[in-house]
C-alpha positions in Angstrom: 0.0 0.0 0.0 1.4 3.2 -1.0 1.4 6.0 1.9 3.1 9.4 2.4 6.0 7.3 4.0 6.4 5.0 1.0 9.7 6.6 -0.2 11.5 6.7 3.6 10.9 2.8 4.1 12.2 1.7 0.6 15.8 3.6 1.3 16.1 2.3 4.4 16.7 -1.8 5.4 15.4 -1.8 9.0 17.4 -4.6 9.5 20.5 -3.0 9.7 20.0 1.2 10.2 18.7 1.5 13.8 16.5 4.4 12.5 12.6 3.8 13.5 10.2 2.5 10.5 7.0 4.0 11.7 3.9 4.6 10.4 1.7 7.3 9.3 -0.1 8.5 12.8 -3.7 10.0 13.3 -3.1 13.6 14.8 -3.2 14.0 18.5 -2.3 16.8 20.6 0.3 19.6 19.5 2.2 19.8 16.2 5.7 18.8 16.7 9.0 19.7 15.0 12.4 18.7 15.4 15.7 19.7 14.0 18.6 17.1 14.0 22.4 17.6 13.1 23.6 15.3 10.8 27.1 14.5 10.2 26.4 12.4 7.0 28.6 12.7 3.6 28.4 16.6 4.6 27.2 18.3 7.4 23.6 19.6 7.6 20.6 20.1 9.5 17.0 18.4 8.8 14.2 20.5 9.6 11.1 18.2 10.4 7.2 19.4 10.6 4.7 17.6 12.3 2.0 17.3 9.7 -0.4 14.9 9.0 0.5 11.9 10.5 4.3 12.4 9.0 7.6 14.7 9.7 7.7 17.2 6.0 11.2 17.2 5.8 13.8 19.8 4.8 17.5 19.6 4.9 19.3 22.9 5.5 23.1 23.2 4.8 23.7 25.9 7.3 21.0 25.2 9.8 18.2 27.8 11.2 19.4 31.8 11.2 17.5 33.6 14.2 18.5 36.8 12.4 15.3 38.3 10.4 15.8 38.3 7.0 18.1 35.8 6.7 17.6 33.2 4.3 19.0 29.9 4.1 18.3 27.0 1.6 16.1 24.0 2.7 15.7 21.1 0.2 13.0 19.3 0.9 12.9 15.5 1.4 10.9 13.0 1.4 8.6 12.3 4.8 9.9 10.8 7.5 7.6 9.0 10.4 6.7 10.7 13.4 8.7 8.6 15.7 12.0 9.8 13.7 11.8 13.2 16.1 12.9 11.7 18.7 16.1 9.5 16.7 19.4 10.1 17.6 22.3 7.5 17.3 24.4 6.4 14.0 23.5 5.6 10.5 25.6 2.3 10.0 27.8 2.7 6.7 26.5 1.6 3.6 23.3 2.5 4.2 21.5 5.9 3.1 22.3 9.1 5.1 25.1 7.6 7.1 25.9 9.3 9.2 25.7 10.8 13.5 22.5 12.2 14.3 21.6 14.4 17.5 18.8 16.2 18.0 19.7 20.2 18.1 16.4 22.2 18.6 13.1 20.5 19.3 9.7 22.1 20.3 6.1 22.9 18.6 5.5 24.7 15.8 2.1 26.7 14.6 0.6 27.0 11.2 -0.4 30.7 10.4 -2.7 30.1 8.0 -3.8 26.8 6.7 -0.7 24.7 6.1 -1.7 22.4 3.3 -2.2 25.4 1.2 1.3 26.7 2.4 3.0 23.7 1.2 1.1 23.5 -2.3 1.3 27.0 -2.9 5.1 27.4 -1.8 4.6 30.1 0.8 4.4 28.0 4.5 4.1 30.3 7.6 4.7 29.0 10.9 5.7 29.8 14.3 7.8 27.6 16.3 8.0 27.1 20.3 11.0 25.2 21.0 14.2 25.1 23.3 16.5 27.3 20.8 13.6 28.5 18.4 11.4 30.7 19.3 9.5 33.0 16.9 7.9 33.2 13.6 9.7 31.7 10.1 8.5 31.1 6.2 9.7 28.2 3.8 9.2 29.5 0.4 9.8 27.3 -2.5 12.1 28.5 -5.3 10.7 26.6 -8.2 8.0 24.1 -8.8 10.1 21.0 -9.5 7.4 19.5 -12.3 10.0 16.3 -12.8 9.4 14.9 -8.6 13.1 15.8 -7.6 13.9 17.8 -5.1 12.6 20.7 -4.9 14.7 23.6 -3.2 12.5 26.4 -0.8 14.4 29.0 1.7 13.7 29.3 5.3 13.4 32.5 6.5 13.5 34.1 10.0 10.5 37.0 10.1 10.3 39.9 12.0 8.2 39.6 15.8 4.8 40.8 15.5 5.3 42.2 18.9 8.3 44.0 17.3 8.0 47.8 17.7 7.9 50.1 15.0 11.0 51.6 13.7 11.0 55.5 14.4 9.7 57.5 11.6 12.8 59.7 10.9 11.7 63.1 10.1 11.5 64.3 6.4 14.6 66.4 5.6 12.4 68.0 3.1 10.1 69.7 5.7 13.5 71.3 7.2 13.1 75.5 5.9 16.5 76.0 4.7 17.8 79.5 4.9 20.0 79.7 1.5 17.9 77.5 -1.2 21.7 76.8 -2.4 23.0 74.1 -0.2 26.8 74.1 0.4 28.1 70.9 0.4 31.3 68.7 1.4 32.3 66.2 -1.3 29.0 66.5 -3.3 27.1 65.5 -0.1 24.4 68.5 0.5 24.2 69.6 4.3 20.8 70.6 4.6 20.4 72.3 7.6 24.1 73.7 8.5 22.6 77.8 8.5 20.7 76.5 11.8 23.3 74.9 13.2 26.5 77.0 12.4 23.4 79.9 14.7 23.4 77.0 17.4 26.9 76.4 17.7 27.9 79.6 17.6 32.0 78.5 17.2 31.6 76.5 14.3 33.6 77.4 11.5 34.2 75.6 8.7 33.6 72.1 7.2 36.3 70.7 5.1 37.0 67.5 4.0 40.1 65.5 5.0 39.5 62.2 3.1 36.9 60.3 1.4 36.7 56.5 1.6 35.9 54.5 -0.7 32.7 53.7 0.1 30.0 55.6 -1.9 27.8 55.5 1.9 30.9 57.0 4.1 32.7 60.1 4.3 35.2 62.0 6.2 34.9 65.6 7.1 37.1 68.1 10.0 36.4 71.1 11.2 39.0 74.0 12.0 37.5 74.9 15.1 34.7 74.4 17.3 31.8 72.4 18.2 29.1 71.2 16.0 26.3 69.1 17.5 24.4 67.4 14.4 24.4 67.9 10.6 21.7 66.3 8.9 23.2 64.7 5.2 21.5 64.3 1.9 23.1 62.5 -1.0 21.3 62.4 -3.8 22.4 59.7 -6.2 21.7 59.7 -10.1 18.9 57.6 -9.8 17.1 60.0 -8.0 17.3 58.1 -4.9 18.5 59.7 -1.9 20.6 58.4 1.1 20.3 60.3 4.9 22.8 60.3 7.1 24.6 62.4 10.3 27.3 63.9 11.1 28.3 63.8 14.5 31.0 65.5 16.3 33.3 62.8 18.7 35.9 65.3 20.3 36.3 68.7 21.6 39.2 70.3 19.1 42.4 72.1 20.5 43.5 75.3 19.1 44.5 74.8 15.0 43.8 70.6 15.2 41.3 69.5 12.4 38.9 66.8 14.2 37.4 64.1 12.2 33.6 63.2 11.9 32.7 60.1 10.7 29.0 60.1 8.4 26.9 57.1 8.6 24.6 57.2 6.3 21.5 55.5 6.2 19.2 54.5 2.8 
């Protein structure tokens, strides 16, 4: 009888790999998932989703990022039973996926959305409650694989709904400018350095002392003085338009040109 476990029982002889042979289950209770190193022909993790009766399978070269936005390559396999999340131990030689296997990261996991869908579709949202895991992640499938190899999806660490809202940075734009020419260091514009040349009262001049290499950092001094904050536009020849600060660091001596670093943010 062919079942969702058809493929994982003819790879394997039970007789020799220690690995459990298992059967599809009814569901009961919370949806499991387990990830297990595996130090077969090359290192990787398997990435296992309790889902209807069966583990749906990825193996991920580089293992789970918790950084958001990361995206690492999963390529799924085929289903693996149930008992499998609990498997640790060796893959004798000779027989497929040999190999060590421990168990790195185990827990539940939560579809958002209806999972079956997620998995035809190629966009599978889940959140996972685990002992290393926690938080939300997406598998999204690269290509359709029409031909029943593998098929290769990313897995993604998303952002916290819970996250708060990044600060709304205030538009340079509604800044009144005093001279509708703005001077500028290097071809960056400084917007606003009428109002704070008035605040500073000491500072001088701007000139610039270097400029890296990178086309989002520059380096600027000043003669003499203190300036607090200079607000940045570069406008690039797209028409897009990077903003940035520049920030003094130290109090200047008499005649000693200071440096400022500018990081600019897109």
């Amino acid at each position: 009888m062919q079942t969702s476990l058809s493929t994982y029982h003819r790879k394997r002889d039970f007789a020799e790999t220690p690995e459990p042979e298992g059967r599809v289950l009814r569901r009961r209770g919370n949806l499991q998932y387990v990830i297990q190193r595996h130090e077969a022909r090359s290192l990787h993790y398997d990435f296992r989703l309790e889902l209807d009766g069966v583990l749906k399978s990825w193996a991920v070269p580089k293992g789970p990022s918790e950084r958001v936005g990361d995206r690492r390559l999963a390529v799924q396999v085929e289903d693996h039973p149930v008992a499998y999340a609990g498997f640790e131990g060796d893959i004798p030689p000779g027989q497929y996926g040999s190999g060590h296997v421990d168990i790195w990261d185990r827990g539940t996991w939560a579809p958002i959305g209806d999972p079956r869908a997620g998995l035809r579709d190629g966009h599978l949202k889940f959140e996972l409650t685990g002992d290393r895991l926690n938080g939300r992640w997406v598998l999204i499938r690269l290509k359709r694989d029409t031909k029943g190899g593998k098929e290769n999806w990313l897995l993604i660490r998303e952002r916290p709904t819970d996250a708060a809202a990044p600060r709304k940075r205030a538009s340079i734009r509604s800044r009144k400018v005093a001279d509708a020419a703005k001077p500028e260091v290097a071809g960056v514009a400084i917007s606003n350095a009428e109002r704070v040349i008035a605040d500073g009262g000491v500072f001088t001049a701007i000139s610039v002392s270097e400029k890296r290499r990178s086309a989002n950092c520059c380096v600027a001094a000043t003669s003499a003085g203190i300036a607090r904050v200079i607000i940045l536009e570069r406008r690039y020849a797209d028409g897009s338009v990077s903003i940035g600060t520049l920030v003094k660091t130290e109090r200047p001596s008499t005649n000693r040109r200071v440096g400022f670093a500018v990081a600019v943010v897109t």
